[in-house]
Backbone as CSV, one residue per row, in Angstrom:
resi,resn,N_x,N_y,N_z,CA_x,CA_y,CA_z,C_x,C_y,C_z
1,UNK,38.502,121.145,-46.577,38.845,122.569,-46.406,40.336,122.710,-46.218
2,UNK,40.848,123.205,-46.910,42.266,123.746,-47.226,42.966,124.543,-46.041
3,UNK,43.863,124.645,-45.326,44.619,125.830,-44.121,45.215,126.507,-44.981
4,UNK,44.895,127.508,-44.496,45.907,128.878,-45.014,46.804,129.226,-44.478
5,UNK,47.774,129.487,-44.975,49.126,130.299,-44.852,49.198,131.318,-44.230
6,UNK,50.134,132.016,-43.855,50.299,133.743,-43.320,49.852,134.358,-44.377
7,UNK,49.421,135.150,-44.016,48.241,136.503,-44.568,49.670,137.045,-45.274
8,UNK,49.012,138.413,-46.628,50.007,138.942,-46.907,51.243,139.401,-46.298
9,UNK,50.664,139.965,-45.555,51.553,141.268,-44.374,52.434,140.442,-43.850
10,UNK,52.480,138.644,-44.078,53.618,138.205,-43.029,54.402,137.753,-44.298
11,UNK,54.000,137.125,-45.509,54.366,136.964,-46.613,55.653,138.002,-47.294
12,UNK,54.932,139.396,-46.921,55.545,139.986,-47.606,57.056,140.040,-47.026
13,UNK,57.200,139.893,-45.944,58.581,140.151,-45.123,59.770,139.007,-46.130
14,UNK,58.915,137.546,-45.679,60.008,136.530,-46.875,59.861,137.178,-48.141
15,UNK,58.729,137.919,-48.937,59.422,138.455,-50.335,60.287,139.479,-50.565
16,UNK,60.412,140.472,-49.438,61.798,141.372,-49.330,62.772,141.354,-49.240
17,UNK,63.427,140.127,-49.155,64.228,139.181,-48.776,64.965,138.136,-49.994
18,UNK,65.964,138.970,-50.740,66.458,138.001,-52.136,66.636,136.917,-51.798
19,UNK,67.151,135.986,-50.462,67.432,134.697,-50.297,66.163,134.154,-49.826
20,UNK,65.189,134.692,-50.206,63.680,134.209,-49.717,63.631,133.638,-48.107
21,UNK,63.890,134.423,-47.457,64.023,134.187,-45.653,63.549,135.420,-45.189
22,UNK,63.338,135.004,-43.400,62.530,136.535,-43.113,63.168,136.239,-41.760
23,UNK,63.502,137.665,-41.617,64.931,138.034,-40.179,64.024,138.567,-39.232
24,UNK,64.463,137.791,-37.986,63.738,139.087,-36.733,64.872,139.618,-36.093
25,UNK,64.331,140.560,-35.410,64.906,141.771,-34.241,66.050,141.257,-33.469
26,UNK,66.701,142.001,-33.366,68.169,141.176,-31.703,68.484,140.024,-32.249
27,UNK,68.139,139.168,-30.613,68.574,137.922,-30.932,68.629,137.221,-31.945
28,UNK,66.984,137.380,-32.499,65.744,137.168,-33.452,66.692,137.135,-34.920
29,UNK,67.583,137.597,-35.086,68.171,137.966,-35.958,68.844,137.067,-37.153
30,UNK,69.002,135.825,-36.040,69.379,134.393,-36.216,68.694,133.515,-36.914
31,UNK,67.071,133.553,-36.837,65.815,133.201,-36.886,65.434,133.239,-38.331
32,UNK,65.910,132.277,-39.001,64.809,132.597,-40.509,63.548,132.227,-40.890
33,UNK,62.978,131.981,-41.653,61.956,131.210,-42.523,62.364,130.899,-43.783
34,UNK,62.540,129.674,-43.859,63.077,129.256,-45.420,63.007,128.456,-45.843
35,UNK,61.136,128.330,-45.652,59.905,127.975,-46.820,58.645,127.493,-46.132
36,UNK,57.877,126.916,-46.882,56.500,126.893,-46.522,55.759,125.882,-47.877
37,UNK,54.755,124.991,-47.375,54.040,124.320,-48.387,52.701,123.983,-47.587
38,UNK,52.251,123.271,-48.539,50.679,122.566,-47.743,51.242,120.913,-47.441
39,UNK,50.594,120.595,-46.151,50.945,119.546,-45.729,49.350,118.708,-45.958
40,UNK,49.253,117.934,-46.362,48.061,117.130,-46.201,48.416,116.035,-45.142
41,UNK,47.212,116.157,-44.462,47.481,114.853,-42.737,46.014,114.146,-42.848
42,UNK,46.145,112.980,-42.510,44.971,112.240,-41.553,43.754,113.115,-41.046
43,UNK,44.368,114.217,-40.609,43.540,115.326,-39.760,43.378,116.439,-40.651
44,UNK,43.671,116.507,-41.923,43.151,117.327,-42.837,44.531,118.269,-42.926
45,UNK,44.131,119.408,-43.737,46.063,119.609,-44.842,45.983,121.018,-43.553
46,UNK,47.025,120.912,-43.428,47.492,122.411,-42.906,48.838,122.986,-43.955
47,UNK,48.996,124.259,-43.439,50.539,125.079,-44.175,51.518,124.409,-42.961
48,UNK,52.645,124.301,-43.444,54.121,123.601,-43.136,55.009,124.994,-43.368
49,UNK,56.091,125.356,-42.063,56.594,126.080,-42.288,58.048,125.898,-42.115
50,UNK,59.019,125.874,-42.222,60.140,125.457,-41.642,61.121,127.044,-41.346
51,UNK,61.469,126.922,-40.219,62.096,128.261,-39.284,63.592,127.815,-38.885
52,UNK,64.637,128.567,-39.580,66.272,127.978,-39.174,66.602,129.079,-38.538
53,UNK,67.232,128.239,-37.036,68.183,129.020,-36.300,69.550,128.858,-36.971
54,UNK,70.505,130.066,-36.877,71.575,129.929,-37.671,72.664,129.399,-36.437
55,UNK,72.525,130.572,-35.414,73.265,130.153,-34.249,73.180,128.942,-34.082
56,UNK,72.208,127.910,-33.673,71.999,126.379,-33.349,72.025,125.882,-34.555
57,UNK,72.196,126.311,-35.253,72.237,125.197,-36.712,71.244,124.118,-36.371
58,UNK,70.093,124.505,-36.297,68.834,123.769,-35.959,67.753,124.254,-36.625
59,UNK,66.560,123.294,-37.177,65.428,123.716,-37.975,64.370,123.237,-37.057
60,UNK,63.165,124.083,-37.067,62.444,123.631,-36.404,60.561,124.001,-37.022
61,UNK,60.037,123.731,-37.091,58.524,123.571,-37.884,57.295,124.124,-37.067
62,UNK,56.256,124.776,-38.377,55.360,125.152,-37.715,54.306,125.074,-38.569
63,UNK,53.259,124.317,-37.814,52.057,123.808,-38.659,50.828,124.424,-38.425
64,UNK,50.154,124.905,-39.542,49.452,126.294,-39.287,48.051,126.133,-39.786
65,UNK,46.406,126.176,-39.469,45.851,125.862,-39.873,44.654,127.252,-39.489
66,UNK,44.086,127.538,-40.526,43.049,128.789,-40.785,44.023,130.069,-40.870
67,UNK,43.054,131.294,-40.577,43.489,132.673,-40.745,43.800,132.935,-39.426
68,UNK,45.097,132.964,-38.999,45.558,133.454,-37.945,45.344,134.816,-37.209
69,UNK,45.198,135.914,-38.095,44.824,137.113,-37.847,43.797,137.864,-37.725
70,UNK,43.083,136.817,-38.180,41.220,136.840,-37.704,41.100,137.605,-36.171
71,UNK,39.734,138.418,-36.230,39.174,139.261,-35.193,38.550,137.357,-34.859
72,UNK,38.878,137.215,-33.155,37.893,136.565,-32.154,38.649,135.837,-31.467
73,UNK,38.442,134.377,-30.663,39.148,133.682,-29.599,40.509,133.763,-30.592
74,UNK,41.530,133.697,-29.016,42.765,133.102,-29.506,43.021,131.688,-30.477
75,UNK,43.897,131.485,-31.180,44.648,130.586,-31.567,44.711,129.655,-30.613
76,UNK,43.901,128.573,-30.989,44.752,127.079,-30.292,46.446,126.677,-30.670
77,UNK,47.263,126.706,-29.949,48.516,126.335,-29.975,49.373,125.014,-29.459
78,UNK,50.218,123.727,-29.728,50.440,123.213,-29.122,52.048,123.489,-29.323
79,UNK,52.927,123.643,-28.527,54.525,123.596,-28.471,54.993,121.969,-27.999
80,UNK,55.402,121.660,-29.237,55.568,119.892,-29.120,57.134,119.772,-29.329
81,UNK,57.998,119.251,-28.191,59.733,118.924,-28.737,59.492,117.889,-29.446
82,UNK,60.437,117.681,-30.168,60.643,116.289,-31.099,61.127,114.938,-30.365
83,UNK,59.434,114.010,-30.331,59.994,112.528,-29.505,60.376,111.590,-31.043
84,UNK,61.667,111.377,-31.455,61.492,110.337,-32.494,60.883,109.122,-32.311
85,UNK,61.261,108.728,-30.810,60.738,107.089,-30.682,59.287,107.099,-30.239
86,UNK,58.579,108.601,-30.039,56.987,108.237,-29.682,56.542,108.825,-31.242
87,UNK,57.170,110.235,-31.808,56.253,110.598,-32.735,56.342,109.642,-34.103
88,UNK,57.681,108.950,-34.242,57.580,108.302,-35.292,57.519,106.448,-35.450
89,UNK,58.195,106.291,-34.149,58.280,104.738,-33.793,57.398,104.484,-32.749
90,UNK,55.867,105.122,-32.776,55.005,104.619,-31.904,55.142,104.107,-30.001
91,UNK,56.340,104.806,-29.706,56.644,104.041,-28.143,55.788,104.063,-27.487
92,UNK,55.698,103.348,-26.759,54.245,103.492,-25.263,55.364,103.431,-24.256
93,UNK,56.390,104.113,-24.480,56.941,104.177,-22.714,57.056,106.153,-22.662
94,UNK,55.928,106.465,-23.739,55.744,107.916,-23.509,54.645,108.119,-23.914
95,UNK,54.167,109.551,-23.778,52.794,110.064,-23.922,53.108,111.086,-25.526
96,UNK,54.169,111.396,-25.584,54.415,112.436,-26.940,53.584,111.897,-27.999
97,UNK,53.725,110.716,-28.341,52.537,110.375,-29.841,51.370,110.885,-29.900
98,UNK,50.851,110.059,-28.780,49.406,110.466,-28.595,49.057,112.011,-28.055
99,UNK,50.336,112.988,-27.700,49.706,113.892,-27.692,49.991,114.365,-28.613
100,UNK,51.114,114.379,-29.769,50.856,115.077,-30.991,49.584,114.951,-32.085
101,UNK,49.040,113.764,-32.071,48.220,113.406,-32.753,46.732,114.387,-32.121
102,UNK,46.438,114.108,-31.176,45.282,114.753,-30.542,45.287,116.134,-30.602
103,UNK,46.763,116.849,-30.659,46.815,118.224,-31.216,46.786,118.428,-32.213
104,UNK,46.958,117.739,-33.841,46.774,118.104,-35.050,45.160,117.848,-34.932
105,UNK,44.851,116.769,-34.635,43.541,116.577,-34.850,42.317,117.759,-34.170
106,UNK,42.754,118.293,-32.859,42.039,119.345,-32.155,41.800,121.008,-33.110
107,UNK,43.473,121.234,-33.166,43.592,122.552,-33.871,42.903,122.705,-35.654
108,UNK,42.940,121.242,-36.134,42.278,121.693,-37.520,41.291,120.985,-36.978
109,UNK,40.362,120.834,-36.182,38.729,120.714,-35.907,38.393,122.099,-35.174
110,UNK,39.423,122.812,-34.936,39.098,124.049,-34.436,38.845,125.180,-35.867
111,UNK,39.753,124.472,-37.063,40.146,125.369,-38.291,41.025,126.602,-37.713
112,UNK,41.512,126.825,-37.087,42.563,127.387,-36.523,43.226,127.107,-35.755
113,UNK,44.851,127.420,-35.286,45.719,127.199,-34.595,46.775,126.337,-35.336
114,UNK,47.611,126.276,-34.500,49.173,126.518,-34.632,50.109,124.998,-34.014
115,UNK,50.860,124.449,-34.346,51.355,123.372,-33.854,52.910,123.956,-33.979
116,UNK,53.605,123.897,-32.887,54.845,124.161,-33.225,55.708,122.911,-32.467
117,UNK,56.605,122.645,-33.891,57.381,121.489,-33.269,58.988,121.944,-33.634
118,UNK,59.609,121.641,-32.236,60.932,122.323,-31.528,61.583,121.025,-31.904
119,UNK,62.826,120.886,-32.357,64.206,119.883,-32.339,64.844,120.117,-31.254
120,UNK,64.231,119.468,-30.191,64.883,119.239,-28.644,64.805,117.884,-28.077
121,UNK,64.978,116.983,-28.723,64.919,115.507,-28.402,65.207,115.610,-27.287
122,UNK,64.580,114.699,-26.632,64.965,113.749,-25.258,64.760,114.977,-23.911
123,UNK,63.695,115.844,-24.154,63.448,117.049,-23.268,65.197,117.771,-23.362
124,UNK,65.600,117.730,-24.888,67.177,118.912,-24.579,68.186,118.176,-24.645
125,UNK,67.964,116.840,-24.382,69.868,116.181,-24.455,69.824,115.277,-25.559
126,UNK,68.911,114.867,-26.600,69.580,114.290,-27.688,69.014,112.974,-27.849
127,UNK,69.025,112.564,-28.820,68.627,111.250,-29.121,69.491,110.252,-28.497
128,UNK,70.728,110.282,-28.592,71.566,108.976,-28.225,71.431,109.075,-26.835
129,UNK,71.671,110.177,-26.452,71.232,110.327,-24.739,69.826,110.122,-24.333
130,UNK,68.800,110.558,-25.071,67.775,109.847,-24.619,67.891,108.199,-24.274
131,UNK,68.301,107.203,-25.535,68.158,106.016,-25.369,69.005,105.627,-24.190
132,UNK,70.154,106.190,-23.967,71.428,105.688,-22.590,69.957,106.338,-21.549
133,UNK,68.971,107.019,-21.266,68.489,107.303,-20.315,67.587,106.305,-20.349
134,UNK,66.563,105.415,-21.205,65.915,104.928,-21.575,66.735,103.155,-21.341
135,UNK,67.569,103.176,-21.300,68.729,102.051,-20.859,68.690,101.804,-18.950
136,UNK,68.856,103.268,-18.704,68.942,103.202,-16.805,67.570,103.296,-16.543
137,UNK,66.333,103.375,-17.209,65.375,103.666,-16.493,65.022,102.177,-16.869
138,UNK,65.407,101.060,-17.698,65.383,100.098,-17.689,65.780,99.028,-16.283
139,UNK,66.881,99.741,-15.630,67.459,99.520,-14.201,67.066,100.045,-13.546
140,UNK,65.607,101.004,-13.730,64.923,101.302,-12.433,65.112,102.789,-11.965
141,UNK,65.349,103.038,-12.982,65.504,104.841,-12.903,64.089,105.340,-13.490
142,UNK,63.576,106.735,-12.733,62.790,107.009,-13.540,63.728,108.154,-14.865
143,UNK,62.457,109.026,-15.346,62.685,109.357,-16.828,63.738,110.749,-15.870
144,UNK,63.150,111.460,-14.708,63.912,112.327,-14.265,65.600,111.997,-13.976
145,UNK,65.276,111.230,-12.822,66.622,110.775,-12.403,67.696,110.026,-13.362
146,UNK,67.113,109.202,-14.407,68.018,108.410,-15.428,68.510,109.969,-16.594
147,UNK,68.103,111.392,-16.374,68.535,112.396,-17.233,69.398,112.989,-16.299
148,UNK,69.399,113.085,-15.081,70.178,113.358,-14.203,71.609,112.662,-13.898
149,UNK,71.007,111.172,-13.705,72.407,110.418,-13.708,73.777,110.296,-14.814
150,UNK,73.359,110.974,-15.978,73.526,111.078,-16.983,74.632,112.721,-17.276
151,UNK,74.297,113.228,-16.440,74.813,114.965,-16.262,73.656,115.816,-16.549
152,UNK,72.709,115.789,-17.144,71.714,116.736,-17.373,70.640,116.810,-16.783
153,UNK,70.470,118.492,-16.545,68.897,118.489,-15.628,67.666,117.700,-15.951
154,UNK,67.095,118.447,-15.132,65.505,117.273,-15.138,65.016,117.750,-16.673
155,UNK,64.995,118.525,-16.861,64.561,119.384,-18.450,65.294,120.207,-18.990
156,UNK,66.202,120.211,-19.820,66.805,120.470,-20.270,66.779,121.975,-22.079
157,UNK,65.528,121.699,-21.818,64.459,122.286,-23.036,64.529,124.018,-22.990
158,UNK,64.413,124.728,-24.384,64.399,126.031,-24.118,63.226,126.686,-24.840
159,UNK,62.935,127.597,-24.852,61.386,128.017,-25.832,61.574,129.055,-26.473
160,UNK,63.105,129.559,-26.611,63.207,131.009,-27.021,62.861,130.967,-28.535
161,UNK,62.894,129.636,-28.909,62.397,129.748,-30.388,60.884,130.154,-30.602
162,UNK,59.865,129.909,-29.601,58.797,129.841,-29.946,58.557,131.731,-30.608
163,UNK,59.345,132.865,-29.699,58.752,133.961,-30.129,59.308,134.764,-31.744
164,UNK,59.843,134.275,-32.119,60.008,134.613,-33.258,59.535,133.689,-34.598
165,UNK,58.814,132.478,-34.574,58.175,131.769,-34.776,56.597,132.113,-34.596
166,UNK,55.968,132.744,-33.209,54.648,133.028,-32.846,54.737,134.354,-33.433
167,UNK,55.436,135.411,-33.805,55.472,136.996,-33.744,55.178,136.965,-35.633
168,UNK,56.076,136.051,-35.931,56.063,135.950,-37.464,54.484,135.499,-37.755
169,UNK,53.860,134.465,-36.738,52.639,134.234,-37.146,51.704,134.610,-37.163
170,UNK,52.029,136.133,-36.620,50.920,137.386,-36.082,50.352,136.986,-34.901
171,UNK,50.718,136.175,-33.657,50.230,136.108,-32.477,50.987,136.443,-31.344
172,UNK,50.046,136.987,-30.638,50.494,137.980,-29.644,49.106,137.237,-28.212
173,UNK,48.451,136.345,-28.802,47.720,136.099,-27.621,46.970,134.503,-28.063
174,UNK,46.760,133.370,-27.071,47.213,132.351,-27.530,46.034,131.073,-26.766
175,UNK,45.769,130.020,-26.746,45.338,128.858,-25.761,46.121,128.075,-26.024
176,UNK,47.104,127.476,-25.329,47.865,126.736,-25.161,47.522,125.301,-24.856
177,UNK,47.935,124.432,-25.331,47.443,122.730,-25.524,48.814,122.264,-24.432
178,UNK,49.103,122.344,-22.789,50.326,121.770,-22.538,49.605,120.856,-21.230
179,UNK,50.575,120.846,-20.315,50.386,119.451,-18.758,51.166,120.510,-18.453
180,UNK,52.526,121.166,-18.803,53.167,121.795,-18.346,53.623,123.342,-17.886
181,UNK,53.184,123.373,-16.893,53.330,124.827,-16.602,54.678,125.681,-17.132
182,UNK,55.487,124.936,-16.853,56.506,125.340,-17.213,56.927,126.363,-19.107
183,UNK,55.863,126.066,-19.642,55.776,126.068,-20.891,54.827,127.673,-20.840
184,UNK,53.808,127.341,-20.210,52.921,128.673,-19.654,53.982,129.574,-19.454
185,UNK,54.551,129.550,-18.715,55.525,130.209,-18.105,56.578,131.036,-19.287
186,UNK,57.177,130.319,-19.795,58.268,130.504,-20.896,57.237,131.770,-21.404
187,UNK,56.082,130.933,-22.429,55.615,132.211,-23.379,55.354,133.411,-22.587
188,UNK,54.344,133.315,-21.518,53.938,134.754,-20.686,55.470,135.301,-20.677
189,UNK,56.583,134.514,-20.674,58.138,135.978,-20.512,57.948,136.469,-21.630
190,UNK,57.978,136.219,-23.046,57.671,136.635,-24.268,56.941,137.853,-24.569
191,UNK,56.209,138.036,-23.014,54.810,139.045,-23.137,53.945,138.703,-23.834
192,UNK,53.592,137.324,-23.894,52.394,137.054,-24.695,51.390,136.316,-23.739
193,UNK,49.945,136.320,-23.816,49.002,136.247,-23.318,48.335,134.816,-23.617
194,UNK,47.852,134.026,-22.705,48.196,132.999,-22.515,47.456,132.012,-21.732
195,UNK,46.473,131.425,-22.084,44.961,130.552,-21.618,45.513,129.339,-21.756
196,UNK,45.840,128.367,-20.568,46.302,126.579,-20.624,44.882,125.989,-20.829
197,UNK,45.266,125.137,-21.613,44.136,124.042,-22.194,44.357,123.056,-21.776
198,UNK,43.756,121.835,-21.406,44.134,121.007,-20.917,44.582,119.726,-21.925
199,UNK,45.803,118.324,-22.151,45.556,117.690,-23.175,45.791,116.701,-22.175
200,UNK,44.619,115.611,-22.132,44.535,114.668,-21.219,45.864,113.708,-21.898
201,UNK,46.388,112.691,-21.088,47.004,111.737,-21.724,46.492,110.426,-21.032
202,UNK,46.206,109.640,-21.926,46.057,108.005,-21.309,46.818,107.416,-20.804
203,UNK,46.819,106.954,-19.394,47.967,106.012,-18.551,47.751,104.636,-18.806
204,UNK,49.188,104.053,-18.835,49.058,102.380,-19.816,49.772,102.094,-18.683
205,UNK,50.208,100.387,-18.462,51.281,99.768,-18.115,52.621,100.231,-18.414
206,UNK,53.033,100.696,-19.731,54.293,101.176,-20.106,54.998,102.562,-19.854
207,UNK,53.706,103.401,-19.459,54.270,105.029,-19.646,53.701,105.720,-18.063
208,UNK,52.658,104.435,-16.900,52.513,104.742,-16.060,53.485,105.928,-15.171
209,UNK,54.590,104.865,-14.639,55.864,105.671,-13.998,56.068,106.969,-14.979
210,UNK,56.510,107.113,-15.973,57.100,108.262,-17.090,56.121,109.149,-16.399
211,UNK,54.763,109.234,-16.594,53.303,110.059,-16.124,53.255,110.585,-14.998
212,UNK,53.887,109.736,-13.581,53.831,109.771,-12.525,55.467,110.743,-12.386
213,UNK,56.484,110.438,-12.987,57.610,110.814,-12.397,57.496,112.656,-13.166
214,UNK,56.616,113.032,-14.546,56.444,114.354,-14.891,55.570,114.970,-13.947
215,UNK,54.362,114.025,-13.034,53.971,114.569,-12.499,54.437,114.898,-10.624
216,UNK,55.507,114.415,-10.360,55.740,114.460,-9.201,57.168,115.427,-9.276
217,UNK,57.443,115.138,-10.402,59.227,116.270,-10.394,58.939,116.978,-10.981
218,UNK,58.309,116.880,-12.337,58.221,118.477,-13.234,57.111,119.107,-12.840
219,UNK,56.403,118.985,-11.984,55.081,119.519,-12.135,54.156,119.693,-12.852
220,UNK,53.779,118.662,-13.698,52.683,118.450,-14.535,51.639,118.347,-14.115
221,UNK,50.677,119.223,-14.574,49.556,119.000,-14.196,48.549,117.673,-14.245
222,UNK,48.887,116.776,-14.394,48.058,115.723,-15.104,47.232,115.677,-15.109
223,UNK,45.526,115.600,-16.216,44.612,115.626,-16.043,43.298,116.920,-15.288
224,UNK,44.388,118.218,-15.380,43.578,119.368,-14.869,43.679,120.086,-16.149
225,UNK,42.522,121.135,-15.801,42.594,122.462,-16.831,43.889,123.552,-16.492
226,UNK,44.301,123.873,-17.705,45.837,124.051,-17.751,46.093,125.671,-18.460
């Protein structure tokens, strides 16, 4: 079974648009869309969307599976930053792989919902700074304090992308796939409506501490309904 794309009515906005992009409101203004295909996965094909901030000169993706605008439950949603060394180099000194995977696989067994993945490496400070943090937590830092020792807060991450990204996708009300409240939080400012789901993560030898230090500084829920 095939995922579908945005319905006409969201379509039509990128065809009004000679540089084939679609502008939002205010800030929003910054915010394009500039393009879309079918992605085939492991977990079956969803639509691929790619969304450029102009201000951040940053691209960021949204993976879309059934009719979004359908009458009944919300949209399953997961808001995933970009881990290179868990989503693409398999790390076990994090949980990001395994939870991206369990969210493609959830939302197209749902045949609906939404995966949105943000270019915010290293929770906001960057790849090379991730690894220098990933260096001191080698000396016994955890994942908080080795981002700290470093100059940057405990999280560093922003979500303002998600609403012009979710608004374009016709959602206005949502179940959220996070651990992190903090994330709850962000969208409800958006004014959007907002059910936490829970996404368990497996504790190993390698990502124990990482698990323990999100759950004792960031407030992660670990292992509750969310």
């Amino acid at each position: 079974m095939h995922a579908r794309g945005p319905q006409p009515e969201s379509l039509a906005l990128m065809e009004r648009n000679t540089s084939a992009t679609a502008g939002f409101g205010n800030r929003e203004d910054s915010v394009r869309l500039t393009g879309s295909c079918a992605l085939p996965t492991a977990w079956g094909t969803f639509q691929l969307h790619v969304f450029t901030d102009a201000v951040a000169a940053q691209e960021h993706l949204a993976l879309t599976a059934g009719d979004l605008r359908s009458v009944g439950d919300s949209p399953l949603v997961r808001v995933h930053s970009e881990c290179l060394t868990g989503d693409t180099l398999f790390s076990a000194r994090c949980d990001c792989g395994t939870q991206l995977r369990a969210a493609l696989r959830r939302i197209h067994g749902e045949r609906r919902g939404i995966l949105l993945y943000l270019r915010q490496e290293g929770r906001g400070i960057g790849l090379a700074n991730k690894i220098r943090a990933y260096q001191l937590q080698d000396s016994g830092l955890d994942t908080v304090a080795a981002n700290e020792a470093l100059g940057f807060g405990a999280d560093e991450r922003n979500y303002d992308m998600c609403r012009p990204m979710l608004r374009y996708l016709g959602v206005s009300s949502l179940r959220l796939l996070t651990n992190n409240p903090r994330k709850v939080a962000a969208l409800e400012s958006f004014g959007l409506s907002v059910i936490r789901i829970p996404l368990p993560s497996a504790r190993t030898s390698h990502n124990a501490r990482y698990l323990e230090a999100k759950r004792a500084k960031l407030g992660h829920l670990m292992g509750c309904a969310r």
